[in-house]
C-alpha positions as CSV (number, residue, x, y, z in Angstrom):
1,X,83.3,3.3,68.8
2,X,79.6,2.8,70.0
3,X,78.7,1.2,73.6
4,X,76.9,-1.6,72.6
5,X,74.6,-2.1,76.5
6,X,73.8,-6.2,76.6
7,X,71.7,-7.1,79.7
8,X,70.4,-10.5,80.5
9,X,66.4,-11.5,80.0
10,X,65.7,-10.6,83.9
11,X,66.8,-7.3,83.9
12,X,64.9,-6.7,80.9
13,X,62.0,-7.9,82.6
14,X,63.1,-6.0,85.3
15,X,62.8,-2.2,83.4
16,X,59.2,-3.3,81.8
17,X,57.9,-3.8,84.9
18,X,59.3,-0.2,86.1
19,X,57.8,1.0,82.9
20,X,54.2,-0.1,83.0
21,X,54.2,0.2,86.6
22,X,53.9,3.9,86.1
23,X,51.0,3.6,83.1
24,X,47.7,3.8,83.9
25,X,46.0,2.1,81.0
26,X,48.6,-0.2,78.8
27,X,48.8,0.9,75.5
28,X,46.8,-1.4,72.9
29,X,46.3,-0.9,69.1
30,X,43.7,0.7,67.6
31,X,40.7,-1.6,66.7
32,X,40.0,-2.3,63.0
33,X,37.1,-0.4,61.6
34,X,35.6,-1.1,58.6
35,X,34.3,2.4,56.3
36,X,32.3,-0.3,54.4
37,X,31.0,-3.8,54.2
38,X,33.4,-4.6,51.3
39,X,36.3,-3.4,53.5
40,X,34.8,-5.6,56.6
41,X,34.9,-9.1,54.4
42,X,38.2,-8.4,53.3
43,X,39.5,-7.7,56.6
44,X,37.6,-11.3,57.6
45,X,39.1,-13.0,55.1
46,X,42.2,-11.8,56.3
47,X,41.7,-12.9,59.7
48,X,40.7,-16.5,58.9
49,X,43.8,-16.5,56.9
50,X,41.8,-17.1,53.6
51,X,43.5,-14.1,51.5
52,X,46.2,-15.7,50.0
53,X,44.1,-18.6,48.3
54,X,44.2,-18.1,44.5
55,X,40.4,-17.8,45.2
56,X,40.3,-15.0,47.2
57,X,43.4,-13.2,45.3
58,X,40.7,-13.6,42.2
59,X,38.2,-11.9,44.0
60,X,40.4,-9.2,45.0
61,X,41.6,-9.4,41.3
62,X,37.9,-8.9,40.0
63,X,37.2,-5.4,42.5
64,X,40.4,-3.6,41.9
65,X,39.5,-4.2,37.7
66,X,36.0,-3.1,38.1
67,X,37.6,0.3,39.6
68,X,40.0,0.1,36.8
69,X,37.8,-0.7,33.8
70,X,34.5,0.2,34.3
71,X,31.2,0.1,31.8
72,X,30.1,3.8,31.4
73,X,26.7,3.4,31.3
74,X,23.9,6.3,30.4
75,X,21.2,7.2,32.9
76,X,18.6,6.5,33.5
77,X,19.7,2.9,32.5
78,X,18.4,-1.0,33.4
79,X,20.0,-4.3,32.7
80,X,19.7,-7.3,33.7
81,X,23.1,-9.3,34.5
82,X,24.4,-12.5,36.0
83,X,27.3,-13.7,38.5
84,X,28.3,-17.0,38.2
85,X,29.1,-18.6,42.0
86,X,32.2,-20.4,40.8
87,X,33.8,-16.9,39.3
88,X,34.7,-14.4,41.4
89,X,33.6,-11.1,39.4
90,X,33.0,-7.5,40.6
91,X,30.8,-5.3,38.1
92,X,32.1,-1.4,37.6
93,X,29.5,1.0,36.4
94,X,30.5,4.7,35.4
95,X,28.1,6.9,35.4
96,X,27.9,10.8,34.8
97,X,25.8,13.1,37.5
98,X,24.7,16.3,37.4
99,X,24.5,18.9,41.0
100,X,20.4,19.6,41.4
101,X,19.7,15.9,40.3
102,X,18.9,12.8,42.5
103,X,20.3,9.8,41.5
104,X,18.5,6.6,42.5
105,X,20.5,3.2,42.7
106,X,18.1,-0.5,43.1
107,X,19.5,-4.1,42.4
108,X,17.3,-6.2,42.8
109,X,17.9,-10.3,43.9
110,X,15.9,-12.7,41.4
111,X,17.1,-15.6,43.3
112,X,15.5,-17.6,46.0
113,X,18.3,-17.9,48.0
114,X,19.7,-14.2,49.2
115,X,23.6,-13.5,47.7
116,X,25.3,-10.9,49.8
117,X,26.2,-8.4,47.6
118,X,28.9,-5.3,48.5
119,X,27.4,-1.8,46.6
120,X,29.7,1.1,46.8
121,X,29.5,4.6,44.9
122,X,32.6,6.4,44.5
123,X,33.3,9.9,43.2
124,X,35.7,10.3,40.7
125,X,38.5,13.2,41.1
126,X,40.5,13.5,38.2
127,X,41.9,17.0,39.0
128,X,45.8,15.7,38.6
129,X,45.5,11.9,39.0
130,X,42.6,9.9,39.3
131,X,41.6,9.1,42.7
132,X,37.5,7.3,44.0
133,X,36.6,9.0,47.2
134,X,34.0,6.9,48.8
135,X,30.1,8.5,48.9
136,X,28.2,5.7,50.0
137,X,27.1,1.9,49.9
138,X,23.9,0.5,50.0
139,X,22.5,-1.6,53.1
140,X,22.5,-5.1,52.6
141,X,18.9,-5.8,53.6
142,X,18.2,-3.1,50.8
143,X,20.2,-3.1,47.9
144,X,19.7,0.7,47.6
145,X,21.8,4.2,47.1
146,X,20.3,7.5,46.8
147,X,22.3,10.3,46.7
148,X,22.6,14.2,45.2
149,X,25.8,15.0,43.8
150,X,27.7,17.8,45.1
151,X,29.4,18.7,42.3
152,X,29.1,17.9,38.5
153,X,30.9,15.1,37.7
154,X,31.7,11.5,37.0
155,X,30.4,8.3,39.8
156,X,31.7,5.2,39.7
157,X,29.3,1.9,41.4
158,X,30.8,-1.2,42.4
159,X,28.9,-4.3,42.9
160,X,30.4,-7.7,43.6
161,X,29.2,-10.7,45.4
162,X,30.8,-12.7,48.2
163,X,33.1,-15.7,47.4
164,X,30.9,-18.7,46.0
165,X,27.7,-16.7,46.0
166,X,26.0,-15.5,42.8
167,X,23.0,-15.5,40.8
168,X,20.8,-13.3,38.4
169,X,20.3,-9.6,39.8
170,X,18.7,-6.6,37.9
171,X,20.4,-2.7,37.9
172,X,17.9,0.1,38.2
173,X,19.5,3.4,38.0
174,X,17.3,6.5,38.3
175,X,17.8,10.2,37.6
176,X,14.7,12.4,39.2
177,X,15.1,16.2,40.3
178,X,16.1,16.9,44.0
179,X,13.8,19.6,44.1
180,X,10.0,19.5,43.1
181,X,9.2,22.1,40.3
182,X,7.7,25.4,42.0
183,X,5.1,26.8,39.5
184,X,2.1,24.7,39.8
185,X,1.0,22.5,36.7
186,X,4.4,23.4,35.5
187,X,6.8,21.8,33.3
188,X,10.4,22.6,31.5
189,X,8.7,23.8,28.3
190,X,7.8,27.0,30.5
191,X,11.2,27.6,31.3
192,X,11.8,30.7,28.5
193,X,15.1,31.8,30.1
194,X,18.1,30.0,32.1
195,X,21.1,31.0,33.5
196,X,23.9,33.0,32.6
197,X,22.0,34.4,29.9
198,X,23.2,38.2,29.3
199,X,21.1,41.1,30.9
200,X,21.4,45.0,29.6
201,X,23.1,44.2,26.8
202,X,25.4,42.0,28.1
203,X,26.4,44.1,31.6
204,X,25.6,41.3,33.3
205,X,24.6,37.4,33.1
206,X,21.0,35.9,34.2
207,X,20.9,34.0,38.0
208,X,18.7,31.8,37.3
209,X,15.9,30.2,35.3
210,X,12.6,32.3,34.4
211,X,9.2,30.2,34.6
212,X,6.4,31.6,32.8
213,X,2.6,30.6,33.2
214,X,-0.7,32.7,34.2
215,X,-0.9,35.2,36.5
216,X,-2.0,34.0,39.9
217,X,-0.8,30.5,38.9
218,X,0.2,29.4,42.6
219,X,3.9,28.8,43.5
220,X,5.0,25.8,45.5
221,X,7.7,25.3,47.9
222,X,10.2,22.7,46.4
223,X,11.6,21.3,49.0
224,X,10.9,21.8,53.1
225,X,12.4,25.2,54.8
226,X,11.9,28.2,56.1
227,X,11.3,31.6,55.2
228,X,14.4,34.1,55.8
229,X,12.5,37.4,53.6
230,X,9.0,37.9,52.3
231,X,8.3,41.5,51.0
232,X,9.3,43.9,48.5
233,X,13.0,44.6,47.2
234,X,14.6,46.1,44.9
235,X,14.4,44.6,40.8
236,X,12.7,41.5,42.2
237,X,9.7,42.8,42.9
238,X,7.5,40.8,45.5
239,X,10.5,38.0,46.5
240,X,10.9,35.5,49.1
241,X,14.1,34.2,50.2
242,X,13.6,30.4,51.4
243,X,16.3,28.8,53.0
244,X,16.7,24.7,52.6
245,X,18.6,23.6,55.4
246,X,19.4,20.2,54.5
247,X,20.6,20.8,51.2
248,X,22.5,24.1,52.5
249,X,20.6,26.3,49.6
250,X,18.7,29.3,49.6
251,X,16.0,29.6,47.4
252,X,15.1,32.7,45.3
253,X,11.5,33.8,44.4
254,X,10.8,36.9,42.4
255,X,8.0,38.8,40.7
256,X,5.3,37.8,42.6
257,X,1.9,38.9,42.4
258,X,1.3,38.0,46.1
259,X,3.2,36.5,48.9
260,X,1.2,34.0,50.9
261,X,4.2,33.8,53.7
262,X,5.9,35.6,56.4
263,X,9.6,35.8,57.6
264,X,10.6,33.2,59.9
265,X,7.6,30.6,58.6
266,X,8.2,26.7,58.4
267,X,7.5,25.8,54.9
268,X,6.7,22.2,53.7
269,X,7.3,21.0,50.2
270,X,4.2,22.0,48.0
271,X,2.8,24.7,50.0
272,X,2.0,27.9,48.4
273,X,4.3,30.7,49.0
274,X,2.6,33.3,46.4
275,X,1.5,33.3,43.2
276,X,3.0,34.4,39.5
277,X,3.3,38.0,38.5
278,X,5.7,40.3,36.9
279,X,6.5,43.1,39.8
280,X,10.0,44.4,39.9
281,X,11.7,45.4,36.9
282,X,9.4,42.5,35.4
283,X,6.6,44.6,34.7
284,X,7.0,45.1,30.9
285,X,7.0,41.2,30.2
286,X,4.9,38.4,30.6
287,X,3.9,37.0,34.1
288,X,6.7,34.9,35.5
289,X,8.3,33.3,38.1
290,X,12.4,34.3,38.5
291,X,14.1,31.3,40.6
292,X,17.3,31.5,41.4
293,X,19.7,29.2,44.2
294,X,22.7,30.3,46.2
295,X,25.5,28.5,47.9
296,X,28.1,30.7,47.9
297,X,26.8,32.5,44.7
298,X,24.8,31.8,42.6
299,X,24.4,27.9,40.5
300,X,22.2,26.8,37.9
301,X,19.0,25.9,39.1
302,X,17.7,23.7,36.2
303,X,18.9,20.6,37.3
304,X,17.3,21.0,40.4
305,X,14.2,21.1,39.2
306,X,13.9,20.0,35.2
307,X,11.8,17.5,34.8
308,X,13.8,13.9,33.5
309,X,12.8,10.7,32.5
310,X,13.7,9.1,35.5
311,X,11.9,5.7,34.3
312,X,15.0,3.6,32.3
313,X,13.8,1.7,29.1
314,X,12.6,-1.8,29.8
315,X,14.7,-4.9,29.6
316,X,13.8,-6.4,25.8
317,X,16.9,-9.0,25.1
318,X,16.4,-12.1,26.8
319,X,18.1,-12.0,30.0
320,X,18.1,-15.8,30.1
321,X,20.9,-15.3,27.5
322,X,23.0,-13.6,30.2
323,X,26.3,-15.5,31.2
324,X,25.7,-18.1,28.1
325,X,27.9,-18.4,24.6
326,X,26.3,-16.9,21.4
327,X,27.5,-16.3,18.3
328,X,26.4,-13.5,15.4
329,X,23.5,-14.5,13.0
330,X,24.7,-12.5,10.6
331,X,27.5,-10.2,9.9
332,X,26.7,-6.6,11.9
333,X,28.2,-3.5,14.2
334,X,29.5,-4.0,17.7
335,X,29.7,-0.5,19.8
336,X,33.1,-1.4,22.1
337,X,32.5,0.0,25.1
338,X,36.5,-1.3,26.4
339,X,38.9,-1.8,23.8
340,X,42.3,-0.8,22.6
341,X,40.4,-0.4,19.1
342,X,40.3,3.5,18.2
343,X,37.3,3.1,16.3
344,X,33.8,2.7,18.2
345,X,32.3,0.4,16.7
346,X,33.2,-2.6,14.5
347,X,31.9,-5.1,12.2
348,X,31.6,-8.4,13.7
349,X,31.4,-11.7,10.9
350,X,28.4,-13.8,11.1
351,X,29.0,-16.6,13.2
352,X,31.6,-14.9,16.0
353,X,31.5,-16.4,19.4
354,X,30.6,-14.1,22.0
355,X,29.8,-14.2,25.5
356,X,26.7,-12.4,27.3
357,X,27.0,-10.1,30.2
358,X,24.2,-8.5,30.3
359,X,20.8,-7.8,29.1
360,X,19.2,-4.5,28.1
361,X,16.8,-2.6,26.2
362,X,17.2,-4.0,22.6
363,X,21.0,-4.7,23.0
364,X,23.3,-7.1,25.1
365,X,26.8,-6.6,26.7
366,X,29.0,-8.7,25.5
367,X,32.1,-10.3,25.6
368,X,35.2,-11.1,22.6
369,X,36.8,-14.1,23.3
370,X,40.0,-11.2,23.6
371,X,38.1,-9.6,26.4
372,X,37.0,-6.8,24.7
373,X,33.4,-5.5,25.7
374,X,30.9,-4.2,23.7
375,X,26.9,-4.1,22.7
376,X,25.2,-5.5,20.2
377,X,21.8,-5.6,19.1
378,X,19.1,-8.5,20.3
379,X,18.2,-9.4,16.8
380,X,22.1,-10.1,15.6
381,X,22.7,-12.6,18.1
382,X,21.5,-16.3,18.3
383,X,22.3,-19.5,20.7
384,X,24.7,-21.8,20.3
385,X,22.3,-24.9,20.5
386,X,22.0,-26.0,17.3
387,X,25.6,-26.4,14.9
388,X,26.7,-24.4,12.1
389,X,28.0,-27.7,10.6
390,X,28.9,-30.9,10.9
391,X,32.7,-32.0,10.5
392,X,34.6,-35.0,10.0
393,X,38.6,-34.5,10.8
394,X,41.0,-35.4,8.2
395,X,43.9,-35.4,10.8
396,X,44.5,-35.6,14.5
397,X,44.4,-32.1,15.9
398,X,44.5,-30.5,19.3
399,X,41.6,-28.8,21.1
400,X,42.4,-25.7,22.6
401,X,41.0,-23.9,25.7
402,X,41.8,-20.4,23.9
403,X,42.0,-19.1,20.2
404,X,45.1,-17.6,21.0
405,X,48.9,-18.9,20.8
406,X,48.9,-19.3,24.3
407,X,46.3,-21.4,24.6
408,X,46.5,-24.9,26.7
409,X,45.4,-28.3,25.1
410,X,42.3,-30.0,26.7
411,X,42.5,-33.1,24.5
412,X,43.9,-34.4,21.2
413,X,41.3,-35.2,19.2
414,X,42.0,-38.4,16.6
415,X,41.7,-38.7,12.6
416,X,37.7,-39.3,11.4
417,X,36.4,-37.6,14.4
418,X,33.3,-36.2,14.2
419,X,33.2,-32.5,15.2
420,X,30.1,-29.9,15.5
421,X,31.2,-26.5,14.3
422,X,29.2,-24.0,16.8
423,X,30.7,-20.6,16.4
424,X,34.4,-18.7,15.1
425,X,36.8,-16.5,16.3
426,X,39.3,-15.1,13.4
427,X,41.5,-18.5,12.1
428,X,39.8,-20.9,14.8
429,X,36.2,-22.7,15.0
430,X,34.4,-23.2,18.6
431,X,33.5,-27.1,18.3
432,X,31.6,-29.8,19.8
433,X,33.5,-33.3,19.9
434,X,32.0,-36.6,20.2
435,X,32.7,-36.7,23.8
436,X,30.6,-33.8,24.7
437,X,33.8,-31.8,24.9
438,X,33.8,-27.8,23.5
439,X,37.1,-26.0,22.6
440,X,38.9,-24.2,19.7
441,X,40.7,-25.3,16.9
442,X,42.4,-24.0,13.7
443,X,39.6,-23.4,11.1
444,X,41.5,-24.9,8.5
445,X,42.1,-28.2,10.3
446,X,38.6,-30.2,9.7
């Protein structure tokens, strides 16, 4: 049977003292530190003992789905959206990046008063289950990420206001080359081979992309670094071996007609290294420049230095439409962009309600009343201002808060009521009562 040792609350006091006597420094808990500014409100919300109000349980709601459910958006890409201060919402934007590009992230405020907004970028590894690694988030005074991915690959960006803070904000995402191209006056149409392309029949693959323009056309440092080989060697020719520190690369150059630096020489971005030639096992085609990068081996050098359209399209829908109820003005195609539909797009009827999210080049992000998202074009929406009809009610009938069977009553609404009919969704109508009251009811009731 086990001793069970009972000792009265001086004796206890007694041993502590013993203990710590022989401790130089007592042993505390390690501080809380934040990795980001979203992690350092929560953790203040915790402390002021806010985070089990059904408000702040919605805004912790709203981040975790905008992880979940994210809009995939293509790059570059603009849109102008809107956070209302009495919802707590999170926006989730997935985005596709390629290694050798710089990806450029802006939001900018259009409200006079400042909102505090919390921007993350995560990396998405999907190799068993899916799991967001944190890459960066913007400073507040900024509203600005910039980053070059490491790896091809999916990113996901997180922006979500404090609690009771909102307004209109516009998302500017960018897509330029990390590296500036290095034949002068060049351009991607002079790219005439890229990588992995076979060599001798096949015996081996191409690494890297070759440039073609003029002899003596001047080549340019990309990027700032230094020079690790300038000389003759082997099939290259005339080569230089450049070595970017801050990206951890080194940069191939071969078949030049002359080398204009020397081993061990600080190079800035744009200076001239050499000029275009075909030396090397080059010298039976046309003058070109061979660039090739290695970390490790050998990687595809376009992306580093293709030329993209970094500039998104302008903002044509009306982004005062953003966060109010339209409906269609005539029957057309909504693209879903999250729904449990398998088809990707969908014929909407003339007259559906839907909600605006966000505002874009020709098309809006909308809304179903069901909470599926989708786009639509500018010209198939219109406001809700002016009624469909005018209705008088037959009967007494209930106005919903939902166009679902779930729904919850606001108000009963009495026989020979006059009703404005604004919008539909399936069997119910989006009305207008006498009272200045909007709400749902069965289509077939007026």
């Amino acid at each position: 049977m086990p001793v069970i040792c009972r000792f009265d609350i001086w004796s206890g006091i007694t041993v502590l003292l013993l203990v710590f006597s022989g401790c130089e420094n007592e042993i505390v808990p390690d501080p809380f530190k934040p990795r980001n500014d979203h992690e350092a409100y929560l953790h203040s919300l915790t402390k002021a003992n806010l985070l089990t109000t059904a408000l702040a349980q919605d805004w912790i709601d709203a981040s975790r789905g905008s992880l979940e459910f994210p809009v995939q958006i293509e790059v570059p890409h603009q849109e102008a959206f809107y956070f209302d201060p009495k919802e707590p919402k999170a926006n989730g934007y997935l985005l596709s990046a390629q290694k050798g590009q710089k990806i450029e992230i802006t939001l900018a405020n259009q409200n006079p008063d400042s909102a505090k907004l919390f921007i993350d970028l995560f990396r998405v590894d999907s190799s068993e289950e899916t799991v967001l690694h944190h890459v960066a988030t913007a400073q507040p005074e900024y509203h600005l990420i910039a980053f070059e991915p490491r790896l091809d690959g999916e990113y996901l960006l997180r922006v979500q206001p404090e609690l009771l803070r909102g307004g209109r904000f516009t998302l500017i995402v960018r897509v330029i080359a990390a590296l500036s191209f290095p034949v002068q006056g060049g351009s991607n149409r002079d790219i005439g081979s890229f990588f992995g392309d076979p060599r001798d029949g096949g015996r081996r693959k191409h690494h890297g992309i070759d440039i073609f323009a003029r002899r003596h056309t001047p080549i340019l440092a990309p990027t700032n670094g230094y020079i690790r080989f300038a000389g003759e060697r082997g099939l290259g020719g005339q080569v230089v071996w450049m070595r970017d520190r801050s990206r951890d690369l080194t940069l191939y150059f071969a078949h030049l007609q002359k080398i204009s630096v020397t081993k061990c020489m600080q190079v800035e971005k744009g200076d001239t290294i050499g000029t275009v030639g075909n030396t090397g096992n080059a010298r039976t085609t046309p003058p070109h420049l061979h660039f090739g990068i290695y970390q490790d081996g050998p990687i595809d050098p376009y992306h580093f230095v293709a030329y993209t359209d970094d500039e998104p399209k302008s903002i044509q829908a009306d982004p005062d439409l953003v966060g109010q109820k339209v409906r269609m003005r005539r029957t057309g195609k909504i693209t879903y962009l999250q729904s449990q539909a398998k088809d990707k797009k969908h014929t909407l009827d003339k007259f559906q309600l839907l909600e605006v999210e966000a505002a874009m080049a020709g098309h809006y992000r909308v809304r179903m009343p069901a909470g599926d998202l989708g786009l639509v074009a500018d010209k198939d929406i219109e406001q809700i201002l002016q009624p469909i009809t005018e209705a008088q009610l037959i009967s007494q009938v209930q106005l919903l808060d939902r166009p679902f069977e779930d729904s919850s009553i606001i108000e009963e609404i009495t026989e020979s009521a006059e009703i404005r009919i604004l919008a539909k969704d399936q069997d119910h109508w989006y009305v207008d009562t006498q009272n200045g009251s909007q709400g749902w009811m069965i289509s077939r009731a007026p």
